[in-house]
VMD Tcl script that builds the backbone (N, CA, C; Angstrom):
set m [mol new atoms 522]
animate dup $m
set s [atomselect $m all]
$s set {name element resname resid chain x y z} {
  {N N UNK 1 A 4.556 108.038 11.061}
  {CA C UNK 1 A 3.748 106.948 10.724}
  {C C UNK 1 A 4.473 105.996 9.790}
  {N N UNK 2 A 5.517 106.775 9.286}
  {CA C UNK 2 A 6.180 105.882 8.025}
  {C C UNK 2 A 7.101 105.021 8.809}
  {N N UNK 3 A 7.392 105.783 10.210}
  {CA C UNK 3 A 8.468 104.551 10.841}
  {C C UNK 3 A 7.608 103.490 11.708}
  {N N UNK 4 A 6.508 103.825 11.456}
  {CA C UNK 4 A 5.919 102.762 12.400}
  {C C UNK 4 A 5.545 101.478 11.512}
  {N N UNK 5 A 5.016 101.754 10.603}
  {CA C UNK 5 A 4.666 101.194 9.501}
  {C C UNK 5 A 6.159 100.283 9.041}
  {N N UNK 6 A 7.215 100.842 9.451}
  {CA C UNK 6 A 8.227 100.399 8.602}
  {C C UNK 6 A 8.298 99.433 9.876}
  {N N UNK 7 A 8.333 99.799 11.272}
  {CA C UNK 7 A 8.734 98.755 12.349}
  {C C UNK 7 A 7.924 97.660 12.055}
  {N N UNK 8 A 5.970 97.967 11.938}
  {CA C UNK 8 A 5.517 96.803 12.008}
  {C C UNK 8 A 6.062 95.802 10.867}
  {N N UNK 9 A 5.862 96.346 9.882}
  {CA C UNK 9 A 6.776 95.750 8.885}
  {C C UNK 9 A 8.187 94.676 9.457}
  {N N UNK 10 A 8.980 95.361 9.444}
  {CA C UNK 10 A 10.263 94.610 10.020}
  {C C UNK 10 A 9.861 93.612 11.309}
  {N N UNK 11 A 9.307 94.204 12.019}
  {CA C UNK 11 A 8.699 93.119 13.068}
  {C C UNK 11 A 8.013 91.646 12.121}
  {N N UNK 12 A 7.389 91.836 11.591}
  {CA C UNK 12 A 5.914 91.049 10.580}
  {C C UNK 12 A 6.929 89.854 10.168}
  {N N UNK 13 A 7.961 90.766 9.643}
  {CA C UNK 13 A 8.695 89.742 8.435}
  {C C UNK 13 A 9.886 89.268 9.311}
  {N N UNK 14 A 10.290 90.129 10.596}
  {CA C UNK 14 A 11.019 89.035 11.382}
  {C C UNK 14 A 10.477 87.554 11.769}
  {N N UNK 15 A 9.159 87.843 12.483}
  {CA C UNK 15 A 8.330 86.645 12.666}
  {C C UNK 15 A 8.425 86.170 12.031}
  {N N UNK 16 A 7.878 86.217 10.420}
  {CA C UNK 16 A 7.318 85.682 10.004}
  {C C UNK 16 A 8.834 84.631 9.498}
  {N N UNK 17 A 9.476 85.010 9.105}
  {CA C UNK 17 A 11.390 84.061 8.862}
  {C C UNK 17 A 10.960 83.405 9.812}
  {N N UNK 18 A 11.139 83.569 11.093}
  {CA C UNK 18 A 11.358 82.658 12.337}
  {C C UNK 18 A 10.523 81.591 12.266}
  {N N UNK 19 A 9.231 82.157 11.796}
  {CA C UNK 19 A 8.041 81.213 11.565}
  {C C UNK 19 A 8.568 80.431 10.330}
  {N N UNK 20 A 8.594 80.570 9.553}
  {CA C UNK 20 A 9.160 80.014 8.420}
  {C C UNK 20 A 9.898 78.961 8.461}
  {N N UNK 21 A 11.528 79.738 9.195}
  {CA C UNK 21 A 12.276 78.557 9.685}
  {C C UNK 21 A 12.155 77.572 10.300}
  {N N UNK 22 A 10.562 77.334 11.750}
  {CA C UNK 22 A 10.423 76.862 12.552}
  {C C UNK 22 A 9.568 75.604 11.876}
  {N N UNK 23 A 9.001 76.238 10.629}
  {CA C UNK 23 A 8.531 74.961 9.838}
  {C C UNK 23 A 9.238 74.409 9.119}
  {N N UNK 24 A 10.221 75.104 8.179}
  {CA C UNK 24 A 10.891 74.435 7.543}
  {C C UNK 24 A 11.731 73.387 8.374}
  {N N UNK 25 A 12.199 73.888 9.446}
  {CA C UNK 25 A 12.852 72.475 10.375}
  {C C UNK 25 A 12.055 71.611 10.594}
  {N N UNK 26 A 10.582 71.673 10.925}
  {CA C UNK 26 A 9.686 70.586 11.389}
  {C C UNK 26 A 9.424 69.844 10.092}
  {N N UNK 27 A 9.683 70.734 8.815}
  {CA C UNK 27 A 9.365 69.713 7.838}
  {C C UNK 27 A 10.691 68.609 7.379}
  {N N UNK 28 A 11.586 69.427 7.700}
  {CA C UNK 28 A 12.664 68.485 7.396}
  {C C UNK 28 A 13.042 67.321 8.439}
  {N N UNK 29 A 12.621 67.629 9.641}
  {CA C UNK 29 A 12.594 66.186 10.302}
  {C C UNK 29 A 11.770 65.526 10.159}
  {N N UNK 30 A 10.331 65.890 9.522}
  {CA C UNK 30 A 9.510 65.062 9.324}
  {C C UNK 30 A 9.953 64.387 8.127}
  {N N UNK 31 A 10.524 64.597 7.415}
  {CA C UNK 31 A 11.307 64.172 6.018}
  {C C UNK 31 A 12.363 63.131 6.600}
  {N N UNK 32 A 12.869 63.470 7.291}
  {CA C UNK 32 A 13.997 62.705 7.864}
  {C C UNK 32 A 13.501 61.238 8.373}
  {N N UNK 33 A 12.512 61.612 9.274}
  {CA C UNK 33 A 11.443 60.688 9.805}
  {C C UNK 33 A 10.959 59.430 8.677}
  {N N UNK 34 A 10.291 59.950 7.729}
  {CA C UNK 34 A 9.550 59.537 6.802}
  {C C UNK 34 A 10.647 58.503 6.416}
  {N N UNK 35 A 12.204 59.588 5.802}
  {CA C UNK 35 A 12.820 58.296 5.040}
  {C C UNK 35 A 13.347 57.386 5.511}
  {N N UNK 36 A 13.347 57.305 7.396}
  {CA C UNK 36 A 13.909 56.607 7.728}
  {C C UNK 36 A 12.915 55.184 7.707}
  {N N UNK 37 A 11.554 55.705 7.740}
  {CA C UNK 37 A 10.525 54.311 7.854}
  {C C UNK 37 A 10.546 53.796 6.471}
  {N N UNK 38 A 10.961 54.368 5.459}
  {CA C UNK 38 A 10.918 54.076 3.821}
  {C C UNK 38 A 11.891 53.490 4.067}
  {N N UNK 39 A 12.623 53.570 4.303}
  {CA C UNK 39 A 14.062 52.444 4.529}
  {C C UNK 39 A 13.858 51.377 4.775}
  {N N UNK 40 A 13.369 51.807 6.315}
  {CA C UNK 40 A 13.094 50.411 7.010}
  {C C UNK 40 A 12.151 49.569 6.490}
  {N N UNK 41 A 11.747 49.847 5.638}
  {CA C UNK 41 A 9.782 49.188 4.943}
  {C C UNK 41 A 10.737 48.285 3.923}
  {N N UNK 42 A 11.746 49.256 3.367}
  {CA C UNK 42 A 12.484 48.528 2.141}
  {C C UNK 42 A 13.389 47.275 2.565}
  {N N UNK 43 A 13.910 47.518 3.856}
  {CA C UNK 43 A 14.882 46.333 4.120}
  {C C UNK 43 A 14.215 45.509 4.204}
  {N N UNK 44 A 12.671 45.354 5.337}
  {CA C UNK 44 A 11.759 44.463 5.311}
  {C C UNK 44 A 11.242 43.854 4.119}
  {N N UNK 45 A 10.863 44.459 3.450}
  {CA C UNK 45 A 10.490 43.976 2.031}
  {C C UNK 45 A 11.182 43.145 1.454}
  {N N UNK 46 A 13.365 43.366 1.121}
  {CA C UNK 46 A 14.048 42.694 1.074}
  {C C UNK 46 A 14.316 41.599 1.759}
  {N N UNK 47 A 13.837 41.989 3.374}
  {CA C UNK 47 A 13.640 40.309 3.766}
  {C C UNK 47 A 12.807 39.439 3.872}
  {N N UNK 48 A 11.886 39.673 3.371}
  {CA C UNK 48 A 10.626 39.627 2.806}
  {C C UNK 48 A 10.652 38.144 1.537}
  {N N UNK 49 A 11.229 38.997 0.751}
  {CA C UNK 49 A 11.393 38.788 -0.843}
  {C C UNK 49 A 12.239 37.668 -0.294}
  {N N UNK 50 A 13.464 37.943 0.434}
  {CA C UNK 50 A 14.863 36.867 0.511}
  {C C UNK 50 A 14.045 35.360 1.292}
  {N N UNK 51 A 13.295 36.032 2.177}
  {CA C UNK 51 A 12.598 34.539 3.049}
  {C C UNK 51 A 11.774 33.896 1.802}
  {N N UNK 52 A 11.126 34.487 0.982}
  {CA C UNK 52 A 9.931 34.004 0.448}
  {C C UNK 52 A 10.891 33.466 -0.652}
  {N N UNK 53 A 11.937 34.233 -1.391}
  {CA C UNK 53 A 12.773 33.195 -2.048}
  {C C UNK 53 A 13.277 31.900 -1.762}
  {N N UNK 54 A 13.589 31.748 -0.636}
  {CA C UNK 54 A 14.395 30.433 0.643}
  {C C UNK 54 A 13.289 29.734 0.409}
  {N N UNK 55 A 12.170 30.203 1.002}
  {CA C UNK 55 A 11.189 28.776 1.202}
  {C C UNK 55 A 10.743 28.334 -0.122}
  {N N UNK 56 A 10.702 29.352 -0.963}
  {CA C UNK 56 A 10.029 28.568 -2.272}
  {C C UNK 56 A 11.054 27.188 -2.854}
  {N N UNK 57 A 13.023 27.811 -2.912}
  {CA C UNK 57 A 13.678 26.741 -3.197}
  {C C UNK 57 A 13.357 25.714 -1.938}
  {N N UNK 58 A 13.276 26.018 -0.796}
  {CA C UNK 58 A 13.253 24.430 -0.144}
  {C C UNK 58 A 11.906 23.867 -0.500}
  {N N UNK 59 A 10.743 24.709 -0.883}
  {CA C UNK 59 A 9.264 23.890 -1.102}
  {C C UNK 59 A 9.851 23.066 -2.509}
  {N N UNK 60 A 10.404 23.671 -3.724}
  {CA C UNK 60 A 10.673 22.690 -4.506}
  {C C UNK 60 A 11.514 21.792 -4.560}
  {N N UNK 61 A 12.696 22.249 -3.548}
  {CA C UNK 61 A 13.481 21.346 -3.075}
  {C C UNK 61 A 12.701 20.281 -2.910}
  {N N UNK 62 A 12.036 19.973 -1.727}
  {CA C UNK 62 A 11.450 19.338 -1.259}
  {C C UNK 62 A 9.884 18.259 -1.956}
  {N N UNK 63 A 9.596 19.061 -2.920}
  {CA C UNK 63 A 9.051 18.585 -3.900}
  {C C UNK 63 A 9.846 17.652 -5.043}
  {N N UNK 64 A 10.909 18.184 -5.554}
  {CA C UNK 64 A 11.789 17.069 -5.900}
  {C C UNK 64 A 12.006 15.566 -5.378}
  {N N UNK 65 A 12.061 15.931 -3.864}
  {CA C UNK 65 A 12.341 14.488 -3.049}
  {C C UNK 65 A 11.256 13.486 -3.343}
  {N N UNK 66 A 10.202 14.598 -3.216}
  {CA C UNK 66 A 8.923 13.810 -2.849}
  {C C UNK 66 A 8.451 13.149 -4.165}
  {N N UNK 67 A 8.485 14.036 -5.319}
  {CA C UNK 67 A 8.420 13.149 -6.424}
  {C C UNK 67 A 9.291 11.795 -7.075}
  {N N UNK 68 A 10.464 12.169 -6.255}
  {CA C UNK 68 A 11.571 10.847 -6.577}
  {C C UNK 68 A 11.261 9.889 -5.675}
  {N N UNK 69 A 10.614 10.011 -4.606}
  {CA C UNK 69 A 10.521 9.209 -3.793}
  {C C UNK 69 A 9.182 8.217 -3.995}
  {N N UNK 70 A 7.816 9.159 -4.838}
  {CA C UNK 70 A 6.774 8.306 -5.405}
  {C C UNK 70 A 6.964 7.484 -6.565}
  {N N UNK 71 A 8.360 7.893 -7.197}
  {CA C UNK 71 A 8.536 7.268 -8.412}
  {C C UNK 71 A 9.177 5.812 -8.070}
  {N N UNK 72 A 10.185 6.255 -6.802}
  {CA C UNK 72 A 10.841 4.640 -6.491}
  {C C UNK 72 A 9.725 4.079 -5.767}
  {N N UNK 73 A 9.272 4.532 -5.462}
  {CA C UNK 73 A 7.508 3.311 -4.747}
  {C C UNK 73 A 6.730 2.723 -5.962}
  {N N UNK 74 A 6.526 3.978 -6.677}
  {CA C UNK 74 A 5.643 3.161 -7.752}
  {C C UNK 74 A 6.364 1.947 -8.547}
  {N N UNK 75 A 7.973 1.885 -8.513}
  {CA C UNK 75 A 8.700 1.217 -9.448}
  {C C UNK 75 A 8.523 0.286 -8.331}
  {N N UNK 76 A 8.707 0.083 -6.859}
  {CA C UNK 76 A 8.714 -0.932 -6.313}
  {C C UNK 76 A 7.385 -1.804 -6.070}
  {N N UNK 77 A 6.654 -0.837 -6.716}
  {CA C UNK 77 A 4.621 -1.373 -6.663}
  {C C UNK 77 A 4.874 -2.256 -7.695}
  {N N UNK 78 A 5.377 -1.942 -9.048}
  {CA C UNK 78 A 5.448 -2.570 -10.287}
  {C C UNK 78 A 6.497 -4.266 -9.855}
  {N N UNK 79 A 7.366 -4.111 -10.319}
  {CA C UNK 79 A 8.018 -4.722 -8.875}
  {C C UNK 79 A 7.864 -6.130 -8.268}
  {N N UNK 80 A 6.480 -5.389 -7.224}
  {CA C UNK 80 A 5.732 -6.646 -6.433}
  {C C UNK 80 A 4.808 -7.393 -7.448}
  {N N UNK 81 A 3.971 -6.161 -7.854}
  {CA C UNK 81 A 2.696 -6.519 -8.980}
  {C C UNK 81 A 3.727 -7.838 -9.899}
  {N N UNK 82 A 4.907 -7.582 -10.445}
  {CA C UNK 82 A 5.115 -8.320 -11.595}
  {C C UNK 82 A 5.444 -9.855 -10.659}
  {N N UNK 83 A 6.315 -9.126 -9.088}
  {CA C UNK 83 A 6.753 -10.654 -8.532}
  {C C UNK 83 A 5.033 -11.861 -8.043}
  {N N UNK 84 A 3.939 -10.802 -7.838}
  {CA C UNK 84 A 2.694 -11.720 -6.967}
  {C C UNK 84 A 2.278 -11.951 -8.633}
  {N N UNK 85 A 2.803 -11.758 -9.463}
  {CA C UNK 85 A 1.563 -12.182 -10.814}
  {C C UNK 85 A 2.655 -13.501 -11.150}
  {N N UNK 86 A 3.660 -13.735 -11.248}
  {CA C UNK 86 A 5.022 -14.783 -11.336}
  {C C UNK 86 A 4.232 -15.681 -9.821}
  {N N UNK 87 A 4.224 -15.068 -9.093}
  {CA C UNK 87 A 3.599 -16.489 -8.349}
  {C C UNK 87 A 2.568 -16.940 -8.305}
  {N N UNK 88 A 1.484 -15.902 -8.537}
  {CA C UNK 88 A 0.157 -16.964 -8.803}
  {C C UNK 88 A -0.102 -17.592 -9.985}
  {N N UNK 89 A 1.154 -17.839 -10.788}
  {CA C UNK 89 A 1.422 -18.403 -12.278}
  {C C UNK 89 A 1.943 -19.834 -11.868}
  {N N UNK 90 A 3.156 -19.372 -10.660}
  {CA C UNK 90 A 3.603 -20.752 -10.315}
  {C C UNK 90 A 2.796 -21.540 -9.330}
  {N N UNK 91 A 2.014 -21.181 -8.218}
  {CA C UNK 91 A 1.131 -21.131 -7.847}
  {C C UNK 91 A 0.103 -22.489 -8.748}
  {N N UNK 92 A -0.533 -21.647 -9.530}
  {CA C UNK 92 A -1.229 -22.152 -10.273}
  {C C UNK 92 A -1.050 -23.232 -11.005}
  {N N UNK 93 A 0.340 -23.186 -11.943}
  {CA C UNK 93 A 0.695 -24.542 -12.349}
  {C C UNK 93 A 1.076 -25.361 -11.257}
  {N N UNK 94 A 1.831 -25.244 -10.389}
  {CA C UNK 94 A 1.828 -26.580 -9.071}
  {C C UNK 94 A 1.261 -26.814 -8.571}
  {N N UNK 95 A -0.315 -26.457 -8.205}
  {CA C UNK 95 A -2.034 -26.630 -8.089}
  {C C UNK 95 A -1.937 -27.980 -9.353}
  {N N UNK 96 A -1.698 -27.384 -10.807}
  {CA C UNK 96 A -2.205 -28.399 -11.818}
  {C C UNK 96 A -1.066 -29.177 -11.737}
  {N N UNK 97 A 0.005 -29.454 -11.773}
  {CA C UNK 97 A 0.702 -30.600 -11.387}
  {C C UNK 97 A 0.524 -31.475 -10.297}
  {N N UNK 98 A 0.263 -30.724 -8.977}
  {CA C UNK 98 A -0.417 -31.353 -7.890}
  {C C UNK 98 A -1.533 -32.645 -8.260}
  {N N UNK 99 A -2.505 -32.056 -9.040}
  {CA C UNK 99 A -3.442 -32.531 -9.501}
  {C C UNK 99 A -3.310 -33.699 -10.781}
  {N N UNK 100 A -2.588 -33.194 -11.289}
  {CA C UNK 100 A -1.893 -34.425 -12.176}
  {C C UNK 100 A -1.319 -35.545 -11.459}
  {N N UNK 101 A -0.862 -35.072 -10.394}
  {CA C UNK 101 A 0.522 -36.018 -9.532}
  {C C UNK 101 A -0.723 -37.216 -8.735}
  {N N UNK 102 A -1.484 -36.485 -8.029}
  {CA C UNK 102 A -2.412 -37.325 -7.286}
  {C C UNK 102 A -3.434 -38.248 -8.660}
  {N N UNK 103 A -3.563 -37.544 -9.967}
  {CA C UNK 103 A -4.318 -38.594 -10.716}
  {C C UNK 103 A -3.850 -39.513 -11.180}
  {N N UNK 104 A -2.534 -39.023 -11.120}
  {CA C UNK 104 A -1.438 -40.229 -11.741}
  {C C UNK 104 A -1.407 -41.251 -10.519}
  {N N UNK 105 A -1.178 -40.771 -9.414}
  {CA C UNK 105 A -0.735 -41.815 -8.525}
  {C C UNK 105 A -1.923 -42.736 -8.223}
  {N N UNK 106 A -3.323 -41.969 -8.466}
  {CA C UNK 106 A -5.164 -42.625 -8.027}
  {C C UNK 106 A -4.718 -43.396 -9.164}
  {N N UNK 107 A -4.725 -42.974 -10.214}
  {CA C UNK 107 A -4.735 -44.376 -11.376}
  {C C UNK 107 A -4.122 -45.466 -11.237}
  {N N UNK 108 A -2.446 -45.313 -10.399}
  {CA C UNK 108 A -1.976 -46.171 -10.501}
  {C C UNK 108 A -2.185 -47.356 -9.357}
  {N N UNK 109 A -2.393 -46.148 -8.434}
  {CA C UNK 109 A -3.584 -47.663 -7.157}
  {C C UNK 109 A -4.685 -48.172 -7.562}
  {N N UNK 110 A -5.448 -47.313 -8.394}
  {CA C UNK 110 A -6.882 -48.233 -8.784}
  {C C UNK 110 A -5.963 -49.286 -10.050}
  {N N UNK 111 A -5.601 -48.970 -10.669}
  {CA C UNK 111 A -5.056 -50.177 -11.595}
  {C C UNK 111 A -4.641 -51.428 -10.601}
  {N N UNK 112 A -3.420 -50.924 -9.926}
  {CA C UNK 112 A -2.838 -51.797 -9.239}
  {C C UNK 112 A -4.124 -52.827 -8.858}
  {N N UNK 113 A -5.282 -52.013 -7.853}
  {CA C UNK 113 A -5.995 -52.667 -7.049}
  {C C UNK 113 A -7.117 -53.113 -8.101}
  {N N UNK 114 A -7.348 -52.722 -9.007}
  {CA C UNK 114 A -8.170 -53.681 -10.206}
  {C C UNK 114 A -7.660 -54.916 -10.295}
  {N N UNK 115 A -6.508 -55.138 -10.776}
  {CA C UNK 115 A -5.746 -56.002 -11.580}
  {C C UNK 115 A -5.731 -57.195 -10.179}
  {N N UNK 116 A -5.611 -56.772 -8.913}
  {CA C UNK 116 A -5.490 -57.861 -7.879}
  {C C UNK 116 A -6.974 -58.903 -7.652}
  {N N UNK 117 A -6.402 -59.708 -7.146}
  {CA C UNK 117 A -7.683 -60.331 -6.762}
  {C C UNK 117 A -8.647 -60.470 -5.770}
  {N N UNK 118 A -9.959 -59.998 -5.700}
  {CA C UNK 118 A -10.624 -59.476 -4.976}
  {C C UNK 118 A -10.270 -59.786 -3.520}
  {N N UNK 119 A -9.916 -61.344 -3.035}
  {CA C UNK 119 A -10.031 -61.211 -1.635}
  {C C UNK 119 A -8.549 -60.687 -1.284}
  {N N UNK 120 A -7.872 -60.773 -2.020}
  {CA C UNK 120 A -6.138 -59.915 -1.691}
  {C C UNK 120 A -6.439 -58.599 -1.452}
  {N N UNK 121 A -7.086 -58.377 -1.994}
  {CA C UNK 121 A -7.751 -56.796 -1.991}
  {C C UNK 121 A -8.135 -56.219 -1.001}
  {N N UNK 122 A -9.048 -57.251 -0.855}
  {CA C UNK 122 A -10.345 -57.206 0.476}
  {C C UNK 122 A -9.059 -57.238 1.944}
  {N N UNK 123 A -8.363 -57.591 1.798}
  {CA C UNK 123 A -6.986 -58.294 3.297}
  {C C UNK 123 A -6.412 -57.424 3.126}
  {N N UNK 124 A -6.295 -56.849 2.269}
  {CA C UNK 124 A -5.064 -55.444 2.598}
  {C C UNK 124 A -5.626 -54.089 2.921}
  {N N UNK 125 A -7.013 -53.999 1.940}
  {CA C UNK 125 A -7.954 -52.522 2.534}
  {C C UNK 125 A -8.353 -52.687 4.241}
  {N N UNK 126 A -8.916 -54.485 4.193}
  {CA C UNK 126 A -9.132 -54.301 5.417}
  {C C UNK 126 A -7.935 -54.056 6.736}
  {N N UNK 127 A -7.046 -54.205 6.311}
  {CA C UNK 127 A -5.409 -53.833 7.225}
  {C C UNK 127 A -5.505 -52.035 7.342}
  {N N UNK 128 A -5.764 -51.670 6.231}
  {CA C UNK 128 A -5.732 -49.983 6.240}
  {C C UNK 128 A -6.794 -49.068 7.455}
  {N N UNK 129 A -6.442 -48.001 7.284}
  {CA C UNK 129 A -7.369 -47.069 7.737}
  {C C UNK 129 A -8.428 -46.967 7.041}
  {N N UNK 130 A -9.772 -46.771 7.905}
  {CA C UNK 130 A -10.864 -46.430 6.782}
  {C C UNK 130 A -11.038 -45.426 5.645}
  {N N UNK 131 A -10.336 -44.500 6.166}
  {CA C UNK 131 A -10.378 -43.358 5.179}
  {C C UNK 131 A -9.409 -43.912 3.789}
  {N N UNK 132 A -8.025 -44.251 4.139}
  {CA C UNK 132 A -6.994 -44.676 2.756}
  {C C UNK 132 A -7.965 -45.652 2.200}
  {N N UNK 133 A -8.389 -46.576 2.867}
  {CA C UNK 133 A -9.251 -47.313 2.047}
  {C C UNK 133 A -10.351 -46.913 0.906}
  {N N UNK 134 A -11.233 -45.908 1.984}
  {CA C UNK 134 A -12.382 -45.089 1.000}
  {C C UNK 134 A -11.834 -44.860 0.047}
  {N N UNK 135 A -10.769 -44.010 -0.122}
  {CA C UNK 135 A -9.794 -43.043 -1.087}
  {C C UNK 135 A -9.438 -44.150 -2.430}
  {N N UNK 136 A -8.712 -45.158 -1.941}
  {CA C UNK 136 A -8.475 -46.101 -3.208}
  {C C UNK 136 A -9.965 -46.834 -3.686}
  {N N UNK 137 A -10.493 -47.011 -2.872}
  {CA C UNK 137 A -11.862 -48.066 -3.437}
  {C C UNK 137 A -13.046 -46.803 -4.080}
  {N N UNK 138 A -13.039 -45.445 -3.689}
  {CA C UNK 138 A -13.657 -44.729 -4.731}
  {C C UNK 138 A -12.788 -44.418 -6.038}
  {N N UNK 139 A -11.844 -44.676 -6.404}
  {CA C UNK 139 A -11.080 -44.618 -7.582}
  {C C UNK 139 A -11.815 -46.395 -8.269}
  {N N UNK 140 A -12.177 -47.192 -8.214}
  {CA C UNK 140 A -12.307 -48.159 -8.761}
  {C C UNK 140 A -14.156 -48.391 -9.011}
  {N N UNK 141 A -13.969 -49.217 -10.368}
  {CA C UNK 141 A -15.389 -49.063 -10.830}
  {C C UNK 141 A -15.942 -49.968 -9.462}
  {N N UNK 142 A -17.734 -49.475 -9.988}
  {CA C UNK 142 A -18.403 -49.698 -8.938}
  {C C UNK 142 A -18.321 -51.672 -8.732}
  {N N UNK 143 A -18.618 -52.606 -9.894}
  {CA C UNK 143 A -18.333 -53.885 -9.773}
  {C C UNK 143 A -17.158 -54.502 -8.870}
  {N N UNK 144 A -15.834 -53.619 -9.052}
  {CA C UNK 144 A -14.981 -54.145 -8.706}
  {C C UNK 144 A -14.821 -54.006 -7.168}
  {N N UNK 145 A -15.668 -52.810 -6.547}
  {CA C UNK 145 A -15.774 -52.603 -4.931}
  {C C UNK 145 A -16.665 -53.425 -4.775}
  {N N UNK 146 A -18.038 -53.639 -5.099}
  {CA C UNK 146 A -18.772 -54.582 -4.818}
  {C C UNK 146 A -18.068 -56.443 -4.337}
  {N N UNK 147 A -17.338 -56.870 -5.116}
  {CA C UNK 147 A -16.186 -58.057 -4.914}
  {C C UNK 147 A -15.473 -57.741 -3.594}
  {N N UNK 148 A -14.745 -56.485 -3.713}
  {CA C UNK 148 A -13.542 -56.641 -2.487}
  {C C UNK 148 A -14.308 -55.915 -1.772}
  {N N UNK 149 A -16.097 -55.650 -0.982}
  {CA C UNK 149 A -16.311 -55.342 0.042}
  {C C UNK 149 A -16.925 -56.671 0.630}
  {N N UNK 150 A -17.358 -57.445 -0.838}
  {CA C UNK 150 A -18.013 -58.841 0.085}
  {C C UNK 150 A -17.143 -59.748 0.758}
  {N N UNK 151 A -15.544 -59.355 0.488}
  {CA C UNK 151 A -14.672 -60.287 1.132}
  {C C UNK 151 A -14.392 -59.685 2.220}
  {N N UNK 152 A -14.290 -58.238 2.876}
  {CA C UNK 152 A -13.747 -57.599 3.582}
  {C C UNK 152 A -14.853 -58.149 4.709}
  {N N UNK 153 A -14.220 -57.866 6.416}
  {CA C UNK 153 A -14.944 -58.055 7.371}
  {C C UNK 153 A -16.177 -57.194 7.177}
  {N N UNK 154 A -17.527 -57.493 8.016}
  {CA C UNK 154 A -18.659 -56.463 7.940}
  {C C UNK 154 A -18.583 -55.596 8.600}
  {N N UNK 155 A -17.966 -55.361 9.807}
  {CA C UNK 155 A -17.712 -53.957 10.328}
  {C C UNK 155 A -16.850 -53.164 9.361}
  {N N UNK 156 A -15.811 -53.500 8.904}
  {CA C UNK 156 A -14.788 -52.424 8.261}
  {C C UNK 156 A -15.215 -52.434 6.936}
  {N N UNK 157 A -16.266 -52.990 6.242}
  {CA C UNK 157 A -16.936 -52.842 4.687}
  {C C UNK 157 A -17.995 -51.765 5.827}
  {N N UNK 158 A -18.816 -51.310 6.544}
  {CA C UNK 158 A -19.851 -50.792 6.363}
  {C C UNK 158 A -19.075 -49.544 6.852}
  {N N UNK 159 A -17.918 -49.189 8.165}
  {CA C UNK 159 A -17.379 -48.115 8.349}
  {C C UNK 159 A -16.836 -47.528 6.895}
  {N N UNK 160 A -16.185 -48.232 5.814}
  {CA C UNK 160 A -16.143 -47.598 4.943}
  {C C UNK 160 A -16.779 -47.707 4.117}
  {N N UNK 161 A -18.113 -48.133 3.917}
  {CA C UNK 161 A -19.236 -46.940 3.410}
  {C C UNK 161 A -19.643 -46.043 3.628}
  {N N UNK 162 A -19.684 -46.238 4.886}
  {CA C UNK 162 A -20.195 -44.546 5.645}
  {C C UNK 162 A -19.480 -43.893 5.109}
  {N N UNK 163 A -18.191 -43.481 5.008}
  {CA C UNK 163 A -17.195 -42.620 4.347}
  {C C UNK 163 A -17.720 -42.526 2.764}
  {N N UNK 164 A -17.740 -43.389 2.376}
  {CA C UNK 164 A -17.504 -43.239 0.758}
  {C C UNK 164 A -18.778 -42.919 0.500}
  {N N UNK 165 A -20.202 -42.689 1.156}
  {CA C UNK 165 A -21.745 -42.386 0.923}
  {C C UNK 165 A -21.310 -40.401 1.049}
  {N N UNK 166 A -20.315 -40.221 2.254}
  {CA C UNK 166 A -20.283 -38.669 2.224}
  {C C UNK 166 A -19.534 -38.592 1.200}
  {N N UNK 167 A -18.496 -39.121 0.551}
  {CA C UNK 167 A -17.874 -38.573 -0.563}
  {C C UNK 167 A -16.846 -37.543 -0.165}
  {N N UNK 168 A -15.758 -37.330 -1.276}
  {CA C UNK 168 A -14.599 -36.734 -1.063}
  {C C UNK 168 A -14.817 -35.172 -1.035}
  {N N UNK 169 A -14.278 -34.650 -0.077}
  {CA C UNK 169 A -12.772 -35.154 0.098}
  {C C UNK 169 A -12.893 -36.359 1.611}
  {N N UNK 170 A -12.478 -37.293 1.572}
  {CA C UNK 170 A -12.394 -38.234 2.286}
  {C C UNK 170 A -11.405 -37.561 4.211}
  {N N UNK 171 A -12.065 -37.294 4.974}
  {CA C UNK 171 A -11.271 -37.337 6.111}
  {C C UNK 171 A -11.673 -37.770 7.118}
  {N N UNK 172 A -10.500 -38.443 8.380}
  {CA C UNK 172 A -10.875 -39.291 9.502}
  {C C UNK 172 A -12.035 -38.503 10.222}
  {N N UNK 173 A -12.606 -38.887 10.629}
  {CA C UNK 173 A -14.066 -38.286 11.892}
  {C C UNK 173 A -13.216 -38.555 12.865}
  {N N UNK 174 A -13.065 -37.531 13.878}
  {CA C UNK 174 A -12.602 -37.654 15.212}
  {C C UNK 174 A -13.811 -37.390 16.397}
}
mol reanalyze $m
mol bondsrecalc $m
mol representation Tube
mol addrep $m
């Protein structure tokens, strides 16, 4: 009984090695296994990290541009702003010189045409267009049109009343 006991024995613990060994190999390829996906997880990760590094320098890359590029717009906004404010300055004063130029020149026809004598007056407006006419004879006081319309023909004294009743700005009716 003692040798049987001793066989099952030796049998038990043969298995049981074999068994042993048969896991310990399955565990070590499963180990093997494992570190090979830990690897691979890690390189990914590294390219991972390396892409996400790349794009961040080109996002600020690219953010750089974009901020240099709003700065030369805004300098070229400033720029315009300063060139359209310089012209509605010049603008504006050659409006008031304009306006000077034509009061200077109205004064100097109504003088002129004051100082003449009514029917000289009357012979030369009536030579004009109705409108140039209106234009100089509303520059002159009301007495002094009254004189050079009673000399002027009656058609071309009443066509330019009609004009000078609408008032300026004086233009031909077509």
């Amino acid at each position: 009984m003692k040798f049987l006991l001793c066989l099952v024995f030796f049998i038990s613990f043969v298995f049981a090695k074999n068994n042993l060994y048969e896991c310990n190999q399955i565990f070590e390829q499963r180990k093997a296994e494992l570190s090979l996906k830990i690897e691979k997880i890690d390189e990914d990760r590294e390219a991972l990290e390396a892409l996400r590094a790349a794009t961040n320098a080109l996002l600020d890359k690219k953010k750089r541009i974009l901020s240099q590029k709003e700065r030369e717009i805004n300098a070229t906004l400033e720029k315009i702003k300063l060139k359209e404010q310089n012209i509605r300055k010049l603008i504006s004063k050659n409006k008031e010189l304009l306006k000077a130029i034509k009061e200077a020149k109205d004064d100097k026809i109504s003088q002129t045409y004051s100082k003449m004598k009514d029917s000289a007056a009357a012979q030369i407006l009536s030579s004009m267009k109705e409108v140039e006419a209106a234009k100089i004879l509303f520059n002159l006081q009301a007495k002094k049109i009254s004189k050079i319309m009673a000399k002027m023909p009656p058609d071309k004294a009443s066509k330019i009343t009609e004009i000078l009743v609408k008032g300026p700005p004086f233009k031909e009716s077509k």
